[in-house]
LUMMAR-427383 format. One line per field, with one value per residue: x, y, z of N, C-alpha, C in turn. Coordinates in Angstrom, 2 decimals, padded with zeros to 5 digits. Example, Ala and Ser with C-alpha at 12.3 -4.5 7.8 and 13.67 -1.06 7.14 Angstrom:
BEGIN
n.x = (013.19|012.85);
n.y = (-005.69|-002.25);
n.z = (007.80|007.08);
ca.x = (012.30|013.67);
ca.y = (-004.50|-001.06);
ca.z = (007.80|007.14);
c.x = (013.20|012.90);
c.y = (-003.30|000.03);
c.z = (007.80|007.87);
***
This chain:
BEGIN
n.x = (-018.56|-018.92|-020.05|-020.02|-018.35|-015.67|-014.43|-013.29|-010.72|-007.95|-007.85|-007.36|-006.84|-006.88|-006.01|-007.73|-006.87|-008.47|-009.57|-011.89|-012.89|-014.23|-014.90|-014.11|-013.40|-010.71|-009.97|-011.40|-010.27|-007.54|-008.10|-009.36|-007.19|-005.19|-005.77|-006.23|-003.26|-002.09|-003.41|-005.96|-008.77|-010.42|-011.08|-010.84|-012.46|-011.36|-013.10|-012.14|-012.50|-011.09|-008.49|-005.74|-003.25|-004.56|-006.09|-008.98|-010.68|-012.63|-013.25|-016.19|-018.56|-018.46|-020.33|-021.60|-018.92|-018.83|-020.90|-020.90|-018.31|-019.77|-021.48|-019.73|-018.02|-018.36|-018.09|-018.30|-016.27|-015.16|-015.60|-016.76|-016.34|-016.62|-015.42|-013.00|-014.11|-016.08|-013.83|-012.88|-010.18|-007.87|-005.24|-003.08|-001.61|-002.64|-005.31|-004.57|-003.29|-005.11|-007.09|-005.31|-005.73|-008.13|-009.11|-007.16|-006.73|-006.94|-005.30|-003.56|-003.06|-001.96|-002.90|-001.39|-000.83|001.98|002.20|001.42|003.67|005.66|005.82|005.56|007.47|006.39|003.97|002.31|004.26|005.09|007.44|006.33|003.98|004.98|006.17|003.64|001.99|002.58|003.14|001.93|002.54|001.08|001.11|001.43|000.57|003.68|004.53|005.45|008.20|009.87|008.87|009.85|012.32|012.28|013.03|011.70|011.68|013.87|014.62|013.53|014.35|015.63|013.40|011.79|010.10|010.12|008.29|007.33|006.61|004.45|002.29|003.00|003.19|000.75|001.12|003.62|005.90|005.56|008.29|007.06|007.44|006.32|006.26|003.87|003.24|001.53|-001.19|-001.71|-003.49|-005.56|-007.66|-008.31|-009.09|-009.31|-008.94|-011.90|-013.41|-012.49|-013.62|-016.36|-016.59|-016.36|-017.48|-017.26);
n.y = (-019.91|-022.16|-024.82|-027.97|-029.39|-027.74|-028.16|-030.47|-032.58|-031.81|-030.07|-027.78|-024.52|-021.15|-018.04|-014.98|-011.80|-008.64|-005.29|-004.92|-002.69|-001.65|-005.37|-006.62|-007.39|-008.18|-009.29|-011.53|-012.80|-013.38|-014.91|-017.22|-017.77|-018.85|-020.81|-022.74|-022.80|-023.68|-025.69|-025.55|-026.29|-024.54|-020.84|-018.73|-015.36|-012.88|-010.56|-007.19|-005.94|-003.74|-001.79|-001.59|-000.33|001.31|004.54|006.00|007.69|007.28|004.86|002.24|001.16|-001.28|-003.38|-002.83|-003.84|-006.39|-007.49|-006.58|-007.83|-010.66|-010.52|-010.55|-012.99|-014.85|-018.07|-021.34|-022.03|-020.53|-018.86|-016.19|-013.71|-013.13|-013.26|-012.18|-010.06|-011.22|-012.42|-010.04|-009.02|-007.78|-007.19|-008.86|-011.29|-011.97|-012.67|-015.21|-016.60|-017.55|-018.93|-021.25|-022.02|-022.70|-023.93|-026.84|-028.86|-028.14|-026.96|-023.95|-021.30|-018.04|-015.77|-013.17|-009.96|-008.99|-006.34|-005.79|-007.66|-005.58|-003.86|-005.99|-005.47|-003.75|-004.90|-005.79|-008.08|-009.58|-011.40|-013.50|-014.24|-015.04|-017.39|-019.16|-019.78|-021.29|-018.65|-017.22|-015.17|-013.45|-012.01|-008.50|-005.63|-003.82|-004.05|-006.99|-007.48|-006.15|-007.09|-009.36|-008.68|-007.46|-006.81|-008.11|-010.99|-010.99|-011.58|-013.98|-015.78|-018.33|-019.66|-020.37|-021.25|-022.65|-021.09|-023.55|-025.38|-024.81|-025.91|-027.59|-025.93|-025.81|-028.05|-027.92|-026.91|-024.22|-021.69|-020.82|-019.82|-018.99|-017.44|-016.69|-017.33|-015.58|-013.85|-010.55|-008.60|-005.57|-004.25|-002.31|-001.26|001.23|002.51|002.47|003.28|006.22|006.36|006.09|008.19|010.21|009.86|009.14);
n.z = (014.54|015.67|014.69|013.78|012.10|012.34|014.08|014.25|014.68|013.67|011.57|009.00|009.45|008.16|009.57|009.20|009.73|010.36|009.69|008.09|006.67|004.26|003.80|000.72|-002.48|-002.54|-000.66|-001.00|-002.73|-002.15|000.44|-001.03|-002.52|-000.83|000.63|-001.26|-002.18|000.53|001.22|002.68|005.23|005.48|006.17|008.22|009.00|010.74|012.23|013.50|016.57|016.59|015.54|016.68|015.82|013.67|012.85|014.42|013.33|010.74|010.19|010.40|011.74|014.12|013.64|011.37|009.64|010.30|009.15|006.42|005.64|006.27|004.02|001.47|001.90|-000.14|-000.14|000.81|002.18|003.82|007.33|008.97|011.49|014.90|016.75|018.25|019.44|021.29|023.01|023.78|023.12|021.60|020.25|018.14|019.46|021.77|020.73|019.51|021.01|023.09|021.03|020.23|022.53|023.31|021.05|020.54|018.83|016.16|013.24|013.33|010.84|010.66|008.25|006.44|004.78|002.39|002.88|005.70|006.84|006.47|008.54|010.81|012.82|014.87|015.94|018.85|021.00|018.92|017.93|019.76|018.66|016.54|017.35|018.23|015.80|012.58|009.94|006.76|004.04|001.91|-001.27|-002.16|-003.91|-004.84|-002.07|-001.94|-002.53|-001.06|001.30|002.09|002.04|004.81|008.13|009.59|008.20|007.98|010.73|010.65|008.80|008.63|009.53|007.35|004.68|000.94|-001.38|-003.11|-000.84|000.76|001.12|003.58|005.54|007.29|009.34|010.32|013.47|014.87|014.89|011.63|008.28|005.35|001.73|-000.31|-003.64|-006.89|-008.56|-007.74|-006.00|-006.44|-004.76|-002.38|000.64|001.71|-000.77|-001.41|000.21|-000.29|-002.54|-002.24|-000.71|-002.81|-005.47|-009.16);
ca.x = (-017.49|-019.45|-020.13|-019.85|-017.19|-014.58|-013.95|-012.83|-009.47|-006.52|-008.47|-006.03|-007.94|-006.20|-006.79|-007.40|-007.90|-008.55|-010.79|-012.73|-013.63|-015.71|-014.83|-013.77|-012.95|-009.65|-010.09|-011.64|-009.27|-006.34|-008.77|-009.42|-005.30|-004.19|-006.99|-005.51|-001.86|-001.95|-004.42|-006.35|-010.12|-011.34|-010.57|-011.86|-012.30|-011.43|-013.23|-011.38|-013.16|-010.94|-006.90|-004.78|-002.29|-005.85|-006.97|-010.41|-011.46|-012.99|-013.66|-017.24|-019.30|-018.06|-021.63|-021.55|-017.67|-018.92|-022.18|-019.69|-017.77|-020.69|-021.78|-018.20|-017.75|-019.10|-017.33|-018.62|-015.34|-015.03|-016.00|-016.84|-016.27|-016.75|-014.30|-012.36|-015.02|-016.62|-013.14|-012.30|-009.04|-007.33|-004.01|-002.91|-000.85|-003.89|-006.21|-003.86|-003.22|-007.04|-007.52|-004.57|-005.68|-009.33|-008.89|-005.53|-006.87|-007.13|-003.89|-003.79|-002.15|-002.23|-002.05|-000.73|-000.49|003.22|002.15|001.91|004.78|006.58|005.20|005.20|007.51|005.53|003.29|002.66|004.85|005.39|008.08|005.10|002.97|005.85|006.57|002.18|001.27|002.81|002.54|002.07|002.26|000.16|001.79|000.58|001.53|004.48|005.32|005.86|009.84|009.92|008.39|010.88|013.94|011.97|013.74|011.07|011.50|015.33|014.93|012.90|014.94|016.30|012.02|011.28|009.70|010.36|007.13|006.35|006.32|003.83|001.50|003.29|002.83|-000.17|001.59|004.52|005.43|006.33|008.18|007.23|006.67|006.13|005.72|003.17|002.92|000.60|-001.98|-001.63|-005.23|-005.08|-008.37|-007.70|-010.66|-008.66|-009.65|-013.29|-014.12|-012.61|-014.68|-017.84|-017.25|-016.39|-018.00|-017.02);
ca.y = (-020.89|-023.89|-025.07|-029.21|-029.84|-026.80|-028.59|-031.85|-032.76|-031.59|-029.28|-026.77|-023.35|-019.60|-016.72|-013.50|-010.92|-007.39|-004.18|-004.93|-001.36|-002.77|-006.20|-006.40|-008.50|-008.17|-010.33|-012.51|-013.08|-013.52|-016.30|-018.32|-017.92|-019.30|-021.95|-023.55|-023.19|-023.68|-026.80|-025.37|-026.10|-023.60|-019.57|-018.04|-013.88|-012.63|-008.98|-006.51|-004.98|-002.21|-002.43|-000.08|000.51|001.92|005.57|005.52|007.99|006.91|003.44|002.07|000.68|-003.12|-004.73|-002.65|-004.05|-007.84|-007.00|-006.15|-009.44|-011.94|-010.12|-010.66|-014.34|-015.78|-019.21|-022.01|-022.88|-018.97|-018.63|-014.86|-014.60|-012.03|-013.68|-011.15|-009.05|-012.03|-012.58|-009.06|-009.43|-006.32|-007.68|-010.90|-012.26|-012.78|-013.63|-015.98|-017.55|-017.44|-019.51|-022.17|-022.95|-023.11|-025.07|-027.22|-029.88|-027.28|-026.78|-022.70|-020.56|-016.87|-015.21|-011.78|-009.33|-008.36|-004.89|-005.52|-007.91|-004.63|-003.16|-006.94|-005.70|-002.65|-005.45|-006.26|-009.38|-009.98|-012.72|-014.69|-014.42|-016.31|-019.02|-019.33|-020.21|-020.94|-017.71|-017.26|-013.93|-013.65|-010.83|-007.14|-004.63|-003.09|-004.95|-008.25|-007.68|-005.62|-008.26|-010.57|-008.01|-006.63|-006.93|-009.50|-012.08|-011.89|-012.47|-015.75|-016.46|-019.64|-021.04|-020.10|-022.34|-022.33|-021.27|-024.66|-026.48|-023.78|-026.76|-028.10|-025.10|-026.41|-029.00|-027.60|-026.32|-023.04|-020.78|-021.70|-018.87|-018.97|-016.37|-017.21|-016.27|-015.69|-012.98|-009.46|-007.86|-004.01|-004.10|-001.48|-000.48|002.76|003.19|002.07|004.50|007.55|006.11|006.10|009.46|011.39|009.07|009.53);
ca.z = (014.65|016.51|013.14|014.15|011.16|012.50|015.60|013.63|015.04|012.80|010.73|008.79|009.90|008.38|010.44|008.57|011.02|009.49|009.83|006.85|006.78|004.78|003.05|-000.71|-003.48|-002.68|000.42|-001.11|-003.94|-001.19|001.02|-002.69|-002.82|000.84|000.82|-002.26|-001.74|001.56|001.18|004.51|004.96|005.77|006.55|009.74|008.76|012.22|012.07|014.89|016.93|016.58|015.09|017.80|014.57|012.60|013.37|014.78|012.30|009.13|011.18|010.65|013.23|013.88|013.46|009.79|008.85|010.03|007.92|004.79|005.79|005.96|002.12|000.93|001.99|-000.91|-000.51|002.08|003.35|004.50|008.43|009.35|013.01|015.35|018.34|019.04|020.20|022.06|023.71|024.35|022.69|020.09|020.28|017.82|020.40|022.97|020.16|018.77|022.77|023.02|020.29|020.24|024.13|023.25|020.16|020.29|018.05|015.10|012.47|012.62|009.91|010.35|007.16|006.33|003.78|002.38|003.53|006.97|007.29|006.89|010.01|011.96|014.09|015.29|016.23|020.40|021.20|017.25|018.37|020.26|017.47|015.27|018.00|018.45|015.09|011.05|009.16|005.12|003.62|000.55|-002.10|-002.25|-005.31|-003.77|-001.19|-002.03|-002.44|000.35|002.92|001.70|002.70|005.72|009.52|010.06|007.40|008.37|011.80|010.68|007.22|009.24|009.86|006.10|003.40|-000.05|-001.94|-003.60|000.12|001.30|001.64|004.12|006.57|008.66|009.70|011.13|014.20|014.74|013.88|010.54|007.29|003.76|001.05|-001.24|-005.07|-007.21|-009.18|-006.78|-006.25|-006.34|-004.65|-001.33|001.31|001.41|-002.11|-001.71|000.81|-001.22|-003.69|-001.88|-000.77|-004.32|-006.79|-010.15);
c.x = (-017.92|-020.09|-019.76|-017.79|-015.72|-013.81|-013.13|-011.25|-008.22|-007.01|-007.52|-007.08|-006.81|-007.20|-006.79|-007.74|-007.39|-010.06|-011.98|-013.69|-013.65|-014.44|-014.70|-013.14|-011.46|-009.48|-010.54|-010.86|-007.91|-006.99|-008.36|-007.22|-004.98|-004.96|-006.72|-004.06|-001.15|-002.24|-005.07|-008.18|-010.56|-010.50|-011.29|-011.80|-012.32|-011.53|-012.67|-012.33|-012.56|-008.88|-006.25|-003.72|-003.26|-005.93|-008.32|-011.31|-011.61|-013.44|-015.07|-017.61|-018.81|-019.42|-021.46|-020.29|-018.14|-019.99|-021.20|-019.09|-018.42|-021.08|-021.12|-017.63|-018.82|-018.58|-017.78|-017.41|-015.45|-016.44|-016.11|-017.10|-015.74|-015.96|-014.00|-013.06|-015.58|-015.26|-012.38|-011.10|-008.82|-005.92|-004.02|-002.71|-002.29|-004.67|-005.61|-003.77|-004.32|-007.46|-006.79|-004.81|-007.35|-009.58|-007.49|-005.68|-007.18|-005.78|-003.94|-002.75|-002.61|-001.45|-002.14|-000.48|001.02|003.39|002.51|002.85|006.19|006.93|004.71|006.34|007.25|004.37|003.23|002.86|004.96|006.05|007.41|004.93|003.60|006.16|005.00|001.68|002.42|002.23|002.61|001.64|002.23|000.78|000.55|001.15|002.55|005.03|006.20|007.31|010.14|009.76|009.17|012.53|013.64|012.86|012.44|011.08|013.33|015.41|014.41|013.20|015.01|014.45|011.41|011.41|009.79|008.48|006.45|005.86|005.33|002.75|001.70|003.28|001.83|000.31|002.90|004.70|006.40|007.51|008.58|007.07|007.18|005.29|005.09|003.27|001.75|-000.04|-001.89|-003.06|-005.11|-006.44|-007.65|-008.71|-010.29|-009.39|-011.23|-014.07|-013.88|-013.46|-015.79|-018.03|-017.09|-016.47|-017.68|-018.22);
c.y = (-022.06|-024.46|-026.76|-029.10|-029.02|-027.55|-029.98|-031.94|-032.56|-031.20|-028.02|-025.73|-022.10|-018.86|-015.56|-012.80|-009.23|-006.65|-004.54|-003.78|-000.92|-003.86|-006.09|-007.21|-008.73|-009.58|-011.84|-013.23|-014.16|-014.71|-017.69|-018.65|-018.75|-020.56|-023.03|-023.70|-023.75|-025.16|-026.94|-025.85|-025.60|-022.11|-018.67|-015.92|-013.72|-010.81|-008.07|-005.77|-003.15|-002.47|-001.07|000.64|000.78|003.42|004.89|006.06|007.42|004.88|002.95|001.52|-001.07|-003.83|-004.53|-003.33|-005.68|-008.58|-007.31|-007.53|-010.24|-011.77|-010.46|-012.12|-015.48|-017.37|-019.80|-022.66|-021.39|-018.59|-017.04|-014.68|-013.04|-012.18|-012.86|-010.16|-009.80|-012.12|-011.57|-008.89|-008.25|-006.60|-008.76|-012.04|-012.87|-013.18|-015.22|-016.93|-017.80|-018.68|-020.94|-022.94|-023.34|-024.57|-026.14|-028.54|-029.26|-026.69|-025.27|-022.04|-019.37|-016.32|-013.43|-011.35|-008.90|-007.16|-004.69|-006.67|-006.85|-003.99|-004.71|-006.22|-004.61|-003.67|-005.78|-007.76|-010.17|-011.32|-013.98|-014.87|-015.22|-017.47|-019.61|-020.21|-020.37|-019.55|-018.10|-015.98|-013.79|-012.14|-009.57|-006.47|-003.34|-002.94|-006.33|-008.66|-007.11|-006.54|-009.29|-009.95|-007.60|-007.42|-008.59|-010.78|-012.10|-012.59|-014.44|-016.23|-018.31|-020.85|-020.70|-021.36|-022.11|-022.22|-022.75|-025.88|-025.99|-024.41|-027.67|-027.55|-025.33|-027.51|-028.81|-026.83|-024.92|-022.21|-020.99|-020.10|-019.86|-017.93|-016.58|-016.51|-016.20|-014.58|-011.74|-008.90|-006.52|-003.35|-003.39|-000.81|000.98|003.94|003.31|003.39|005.95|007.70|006.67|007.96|010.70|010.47|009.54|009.99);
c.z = (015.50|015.85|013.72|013.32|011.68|013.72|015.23|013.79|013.79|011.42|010.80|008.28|009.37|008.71|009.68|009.14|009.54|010.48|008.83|006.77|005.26|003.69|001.51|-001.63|-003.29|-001.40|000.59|-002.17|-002.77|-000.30|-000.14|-002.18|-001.82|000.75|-000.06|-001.52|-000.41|001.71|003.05|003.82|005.12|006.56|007.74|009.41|010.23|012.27|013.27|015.23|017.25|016.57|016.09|017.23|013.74|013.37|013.48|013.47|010.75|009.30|011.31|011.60|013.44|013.54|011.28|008.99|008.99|009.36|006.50|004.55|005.06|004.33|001.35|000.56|001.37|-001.24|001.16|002.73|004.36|005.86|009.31|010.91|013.78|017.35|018.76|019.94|021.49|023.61|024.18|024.13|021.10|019.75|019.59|018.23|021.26|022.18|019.80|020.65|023.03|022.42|019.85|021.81|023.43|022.26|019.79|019.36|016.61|014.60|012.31|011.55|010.02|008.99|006.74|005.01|003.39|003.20|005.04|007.58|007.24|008.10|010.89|013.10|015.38|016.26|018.03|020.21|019.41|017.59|019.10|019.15|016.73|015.91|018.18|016.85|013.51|010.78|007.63|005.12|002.58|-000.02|-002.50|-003.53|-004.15|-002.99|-001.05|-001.64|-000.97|001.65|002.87|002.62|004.12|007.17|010.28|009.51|007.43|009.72|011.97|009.12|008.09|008.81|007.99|005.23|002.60|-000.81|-002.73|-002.23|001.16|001.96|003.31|006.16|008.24|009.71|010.90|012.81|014.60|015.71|012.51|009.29|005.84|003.41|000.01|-002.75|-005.66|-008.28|-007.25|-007.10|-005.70|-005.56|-003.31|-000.63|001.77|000.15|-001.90|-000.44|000.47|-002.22|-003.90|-001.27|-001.56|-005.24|-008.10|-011.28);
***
């Protein structure tokens, strides 16, 4: 991320933080998606050094998941980024405070899966996290409707965007959401590691 161009004053940056235990087309499907609709320049993959709502087990090594990443991020706007670890930070809220003090000349958008806007408010300081940054929550199979009715997308019906002004997101200041539409990718690193260990 000290990339000259990232630092460029009022550059519209989404955050995808994840395990990427390991990385998968699915992730990258959902980047392509936000990057358009969004009209951001660029996507920062923010690999965890370890999710405190993940079991440990079945958890690869972090150098191997930001390995999987960098393989994955076949698109040069897509920034694979190993911050969190650098800044000692497992929590969204402190990455997310971390990263709005460091960089305050940078438009962020954290974006989210339907899935776990079910479980945002399981999240530490969830209610920061929505006054810290715009969200967009990109559609899952299964969730989609669900993240729409969930206890978190009522308490912020009021800061909600209509999907065609989704562009307008970076810009705002928060607490801002939008629910994006689109093609759903059934791709699941759940699946990919049952995969890998009973091959067909």
């Amino acid at each position: 991320m000290a990339r000259r161009e990232l630092l460029t004053p009022g550059l519209k940056v989404g955050l995808l933080g994840g395990s990427f235990n390991p990385a998968h087309e699915g992730h990258l499907h959902i980047t392509k998606m936000c990057l358009k609709a969004l009209g951001l320049d660029r996507v920062w993959w923010l690999v965890s050094p370890g999710n405190p709502l993940k079991p440990v087990k079945g958890m690869a090594p972090f150098a191997e998941r930001l390995a999987s990443a960098e393989a994955m991020a076949r698109d040069p706007r897509i920034v694979v980024s190993d911050i969190e670890t650098r800044l000692g930070t497992r929590y969204t809220a402190d990455t997310l405070a971390a990263l709005t003090g460091r960089f305050p000349e940078i438009r962020f958008v954290w974006l989210m899966g339907a899935d776990n806007m079910l479980q945002f408010p399981k999240w530490r300081n969830w209610r920061e996290i929505a006054e810290t940054v715009p969200i967009a929550v990109y559609p899952r199979p299964g969730y989609t409707l669900k993240a729409r009715l969930s206890p978190a997308a009522t308490a912020l019906r009021e800061a909600t965007l209509d999907a065609s002004d989704a562009a307008l997101l970076p810009h705002l200041v928060p607490p801002a959401l939008a629910f994006l539409t689109g093609p759903e990718s059934t791709y699941s690193a759940t699946e990919i590691r049952a995969q890998a260990k009973h091959p067909a």
